[in-house]
C-alpha positions as CSV (number, residue, x, y, z in Angstrom):
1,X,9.6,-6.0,6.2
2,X,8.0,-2.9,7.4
3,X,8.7,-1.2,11.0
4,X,6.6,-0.4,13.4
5,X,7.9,3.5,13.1
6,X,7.4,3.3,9.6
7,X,4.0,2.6,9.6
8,X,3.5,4.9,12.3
9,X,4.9,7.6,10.0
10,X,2.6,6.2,7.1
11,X,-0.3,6.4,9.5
12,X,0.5,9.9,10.6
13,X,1.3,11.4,7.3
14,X,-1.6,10.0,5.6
15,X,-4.2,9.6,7.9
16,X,-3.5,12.4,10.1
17,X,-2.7,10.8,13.3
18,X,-0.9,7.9,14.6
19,X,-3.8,6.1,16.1
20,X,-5.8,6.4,12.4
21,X,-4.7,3.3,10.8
22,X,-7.7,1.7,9.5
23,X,-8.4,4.5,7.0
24,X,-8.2,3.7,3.4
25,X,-5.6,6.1,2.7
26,X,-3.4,4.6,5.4
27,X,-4.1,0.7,4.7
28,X,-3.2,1.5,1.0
29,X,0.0,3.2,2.1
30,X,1.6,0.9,4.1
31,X,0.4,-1.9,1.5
32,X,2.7,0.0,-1.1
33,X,5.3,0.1,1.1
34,X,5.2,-3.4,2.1
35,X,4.7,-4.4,-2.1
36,X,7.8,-2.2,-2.5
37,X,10.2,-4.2,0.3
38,X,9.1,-7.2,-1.4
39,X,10.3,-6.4,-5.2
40,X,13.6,-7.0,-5.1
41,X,13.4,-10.1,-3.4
42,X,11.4,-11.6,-6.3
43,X,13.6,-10.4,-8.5
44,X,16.5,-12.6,-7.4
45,X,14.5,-15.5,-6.5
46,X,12.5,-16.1,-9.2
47,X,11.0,-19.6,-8.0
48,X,9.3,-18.4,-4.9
49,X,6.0,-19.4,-6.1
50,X,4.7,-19.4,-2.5
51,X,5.6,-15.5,-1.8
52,X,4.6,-14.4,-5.2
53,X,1.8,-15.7,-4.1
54,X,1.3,-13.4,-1.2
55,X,2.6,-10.5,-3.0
56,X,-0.2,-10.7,-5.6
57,X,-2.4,-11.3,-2.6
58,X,-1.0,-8.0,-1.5
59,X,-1.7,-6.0,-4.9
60,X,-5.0,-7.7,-5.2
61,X,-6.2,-6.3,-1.4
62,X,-4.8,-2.6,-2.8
63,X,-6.1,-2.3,-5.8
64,X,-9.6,-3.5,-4.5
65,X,-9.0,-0.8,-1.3
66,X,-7.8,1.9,-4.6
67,X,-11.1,1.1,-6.6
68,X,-13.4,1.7,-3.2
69,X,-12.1,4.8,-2.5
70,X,-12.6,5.7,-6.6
71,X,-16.0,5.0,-6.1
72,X,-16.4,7.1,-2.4
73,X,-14.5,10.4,-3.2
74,X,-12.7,10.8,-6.8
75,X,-10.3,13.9,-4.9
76,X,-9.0,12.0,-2.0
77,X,-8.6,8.8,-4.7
78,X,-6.5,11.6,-7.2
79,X,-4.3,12.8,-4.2
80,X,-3.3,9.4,-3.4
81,X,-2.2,7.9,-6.6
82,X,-0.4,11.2,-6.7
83,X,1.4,10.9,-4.0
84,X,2.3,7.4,-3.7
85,X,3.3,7.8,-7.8
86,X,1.2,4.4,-8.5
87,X,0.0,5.2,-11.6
88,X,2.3,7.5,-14.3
């Protein structure tokens, strides 16, 4: 589960301010984060079909948010994978 603070840090250190949440930057941010919390749960309970379910839901909504900024601005789509370390 993500905090309120921490996705007020998120929102601040990626979108610039605390109030700029719905950027693309920030929505991907806290979506890793959130993806993150949620690993090692699934890794004990391997039969939770129903919150795999929402996990992949999760991934699917990044990586769709990922390939629209790709498309909009290659730099700010570079920094990001950079700095979240998504892709090695």
């Amino acid at each position: 589960m993500i905090t309120a603070e921490r996705s007020l840090e998120l929102a601040k250190k990626f979108g610039g301010s605390e109030k700029n949440s719905g950027s693309v930057e920030v929505q991907v941010a806290i979506l890793t984060e959130r993806i993150k919390n949620l690993t090692p749960h699934f890794e004990k309970n391997k039969k939770d079909h129903a919150g795999m379910r929402g996990l992949m839901k999760m991934i699917g909504q990044r990586r769709s948010l990922l390939k629209y900024l790709g498309r909009i601005d290659q730099g700010r789509y570079s920094k990001l994978i950079k700095e979240l370390e998504l892709r090695k």
